[in-house]
KOLTOR-165119 format. One record per residue (C-alpha): chain; z, y negated, x; residue number from 0. Coordinates in nm, 3 decimals. Example, Ala and Ser with C-alpha at 12.3 -4.5 7.8 and 13.67 -1.06 7.14 Angstrom:
// residues 2
+---+---------+---------+---------+-----+
| c |      zz |      yy |      xx |   k |
+---+---------+---------+---------+-----+
| A |   0.780 |   0.450 |   1.230 |   0 |
| A |   0.714 |   0.106 |   1.367 |   1 |
+---+---------+---------+---------+-----+
//
This chain:
// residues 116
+---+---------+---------+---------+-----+
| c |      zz |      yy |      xx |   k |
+---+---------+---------+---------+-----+
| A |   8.054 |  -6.836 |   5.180 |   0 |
| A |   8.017 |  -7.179 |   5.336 |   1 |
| A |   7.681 |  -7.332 |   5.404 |   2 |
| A |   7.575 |  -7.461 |   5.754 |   3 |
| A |   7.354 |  -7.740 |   5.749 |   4 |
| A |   7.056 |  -7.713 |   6.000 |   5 |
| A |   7.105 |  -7.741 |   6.309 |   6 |
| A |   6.916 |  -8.073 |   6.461 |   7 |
| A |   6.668 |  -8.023 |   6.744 |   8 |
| A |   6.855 |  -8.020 |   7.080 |   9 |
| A |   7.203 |  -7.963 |   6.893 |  10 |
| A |   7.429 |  -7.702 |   6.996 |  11 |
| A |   7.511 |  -7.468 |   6.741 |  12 |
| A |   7.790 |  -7.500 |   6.486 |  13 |
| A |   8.150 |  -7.324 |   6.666 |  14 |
| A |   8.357 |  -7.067 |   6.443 |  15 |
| A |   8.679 |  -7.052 |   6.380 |  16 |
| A |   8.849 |  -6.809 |   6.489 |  17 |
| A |   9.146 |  -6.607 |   6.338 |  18 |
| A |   9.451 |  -6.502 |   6.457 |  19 |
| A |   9.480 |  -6.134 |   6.338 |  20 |
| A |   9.804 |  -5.882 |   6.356 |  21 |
| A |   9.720 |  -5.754 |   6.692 |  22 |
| A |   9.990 |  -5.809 |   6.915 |  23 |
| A |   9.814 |  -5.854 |   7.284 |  24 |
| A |  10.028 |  -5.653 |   7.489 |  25 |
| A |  10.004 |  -5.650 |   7.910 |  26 |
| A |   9.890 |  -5.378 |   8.072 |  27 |
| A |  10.052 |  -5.277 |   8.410 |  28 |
| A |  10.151 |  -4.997 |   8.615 |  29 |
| A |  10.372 |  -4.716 |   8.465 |  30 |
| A |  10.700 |  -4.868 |   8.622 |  31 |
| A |  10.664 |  -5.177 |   8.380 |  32 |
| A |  10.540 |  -5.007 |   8.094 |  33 |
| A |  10.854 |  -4.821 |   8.101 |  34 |
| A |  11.065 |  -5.145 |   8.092 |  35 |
| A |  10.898 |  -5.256 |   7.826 |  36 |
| A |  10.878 |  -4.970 |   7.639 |  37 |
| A |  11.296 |  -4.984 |   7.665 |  38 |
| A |  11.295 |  -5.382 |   7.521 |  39 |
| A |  11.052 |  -5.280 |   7.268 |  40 |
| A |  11.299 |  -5.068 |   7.095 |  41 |
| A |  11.472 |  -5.384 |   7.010 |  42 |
| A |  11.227 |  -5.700 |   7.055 |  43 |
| A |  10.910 |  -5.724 |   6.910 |  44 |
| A |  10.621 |  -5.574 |   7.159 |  45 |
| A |  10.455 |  -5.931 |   7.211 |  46 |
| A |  10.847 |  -6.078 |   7.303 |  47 |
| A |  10.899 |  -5.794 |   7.519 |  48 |
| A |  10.596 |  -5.878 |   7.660 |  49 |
| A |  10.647 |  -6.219 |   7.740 |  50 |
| A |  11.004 |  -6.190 |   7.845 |  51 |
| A |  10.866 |  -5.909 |   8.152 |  52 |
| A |  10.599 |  -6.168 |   8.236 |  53 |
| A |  10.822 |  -6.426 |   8.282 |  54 |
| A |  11.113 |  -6.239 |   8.496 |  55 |
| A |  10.841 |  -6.084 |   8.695 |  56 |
| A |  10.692 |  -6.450 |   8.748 |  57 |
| A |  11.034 |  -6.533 |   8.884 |  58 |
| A |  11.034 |  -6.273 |   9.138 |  59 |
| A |  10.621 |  -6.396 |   9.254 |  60 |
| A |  10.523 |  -6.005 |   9.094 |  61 |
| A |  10.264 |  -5.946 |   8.835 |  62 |
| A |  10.262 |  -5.692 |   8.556 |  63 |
| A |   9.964 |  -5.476 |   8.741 |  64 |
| A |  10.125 |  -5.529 |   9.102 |  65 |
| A |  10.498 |  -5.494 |   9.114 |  66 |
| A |  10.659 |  -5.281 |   9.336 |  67 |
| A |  11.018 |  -5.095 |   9.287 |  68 |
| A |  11.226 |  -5.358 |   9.455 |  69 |
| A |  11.053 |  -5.664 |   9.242 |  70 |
| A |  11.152 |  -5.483 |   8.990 |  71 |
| A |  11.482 |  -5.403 |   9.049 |  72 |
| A |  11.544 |  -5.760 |   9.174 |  73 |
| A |  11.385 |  -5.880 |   8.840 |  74 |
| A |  11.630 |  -5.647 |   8.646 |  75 |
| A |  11.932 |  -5.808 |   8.840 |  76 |
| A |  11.848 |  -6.172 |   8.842 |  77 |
| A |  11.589 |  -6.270 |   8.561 |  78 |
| A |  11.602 |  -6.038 |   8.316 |  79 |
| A |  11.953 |  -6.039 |   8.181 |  80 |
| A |  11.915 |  -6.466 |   8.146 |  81 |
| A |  11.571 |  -6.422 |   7.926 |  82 |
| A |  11.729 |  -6.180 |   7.723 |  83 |
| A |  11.985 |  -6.362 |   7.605 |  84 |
| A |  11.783 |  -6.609 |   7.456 |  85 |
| A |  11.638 |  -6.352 |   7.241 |  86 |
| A |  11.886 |  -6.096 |   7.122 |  87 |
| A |  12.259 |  -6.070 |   7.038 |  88 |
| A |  12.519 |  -6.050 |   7.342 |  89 |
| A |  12.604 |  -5.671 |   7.285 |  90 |
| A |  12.219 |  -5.604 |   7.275 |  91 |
| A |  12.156 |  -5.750 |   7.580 |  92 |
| A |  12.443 |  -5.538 |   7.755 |  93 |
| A |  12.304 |  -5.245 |   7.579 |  94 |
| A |  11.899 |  -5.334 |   7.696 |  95 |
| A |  12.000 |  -5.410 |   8.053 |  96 |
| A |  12.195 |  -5.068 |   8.080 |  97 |
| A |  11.899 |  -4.855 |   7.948 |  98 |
| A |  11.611 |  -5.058 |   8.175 |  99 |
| A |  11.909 |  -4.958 |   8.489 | 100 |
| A |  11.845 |  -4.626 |   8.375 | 101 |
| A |  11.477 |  -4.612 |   8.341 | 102 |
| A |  11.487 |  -4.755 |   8.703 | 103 |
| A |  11.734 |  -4.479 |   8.796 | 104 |
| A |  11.495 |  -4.190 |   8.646 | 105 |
| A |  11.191 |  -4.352 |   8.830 | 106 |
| A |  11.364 |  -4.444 |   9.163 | 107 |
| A |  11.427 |  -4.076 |   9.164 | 108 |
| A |  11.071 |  -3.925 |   9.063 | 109 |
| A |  10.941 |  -4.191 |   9.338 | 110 |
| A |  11.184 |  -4.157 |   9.624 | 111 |
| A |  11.226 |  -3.768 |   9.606 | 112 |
| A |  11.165 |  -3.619 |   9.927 | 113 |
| A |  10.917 |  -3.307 |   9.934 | 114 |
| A |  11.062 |  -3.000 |   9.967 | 115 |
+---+---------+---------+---------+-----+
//
């Protein structure tokens, strides 16, 4: 335990320190990039996959909550391929970027079906 000493009059009170804990903070978003990441997950670490989605999506002007299909897909073809490859071997990058194509492929057609 450590001991505080009083506080003088008109003081603010002493700050705590806080701790980093094992939670990885993870971005919430709509289902289309909770799929992707869900896909990079199975070979980054949830807080890289994470950050590597924010930062292709920045690169496109989308956000995690308000991306549409073709920010997406345009993020998948420009961005994404180049942050991956700073993070994971040259075959698992190939590998990655072929399984987030076919996420987008199962989506585009759940989205774009036409009603019958």
């Amino acid at each position: 335990m450590s001991f505080n000493p009083p506080a003088k009059p008109g003081s603010r009170p002493p700050r705590r320190r806080r701790r980093t804990t094992g939670v990885v903070p993870a971005i919430d978003g709509n289902e289309l990039f909770i799929r992707v990441r869900e896909e990079l997950e199975l070979f980054l670490s949830p807080r890289r996959a994470s950050e590597i989605l924010d930062e292709s999506l920045r690169g496109v002007g989308a956000t995690p909550r308000e991306v549409s299909f073709g920010q997406m897909v345009h993020m998948v073809d420009v961005n994404l391929r180049r942050a991956l490859e700073a993070s994971c071997e040259p075959e698992e990058v190939d590998e990655l970027h072929k399984r987030v194509c076919r996420v987008l492929d199962e989506l585009a057609s759940r989205f774009f079906q036409s009603p019958t």
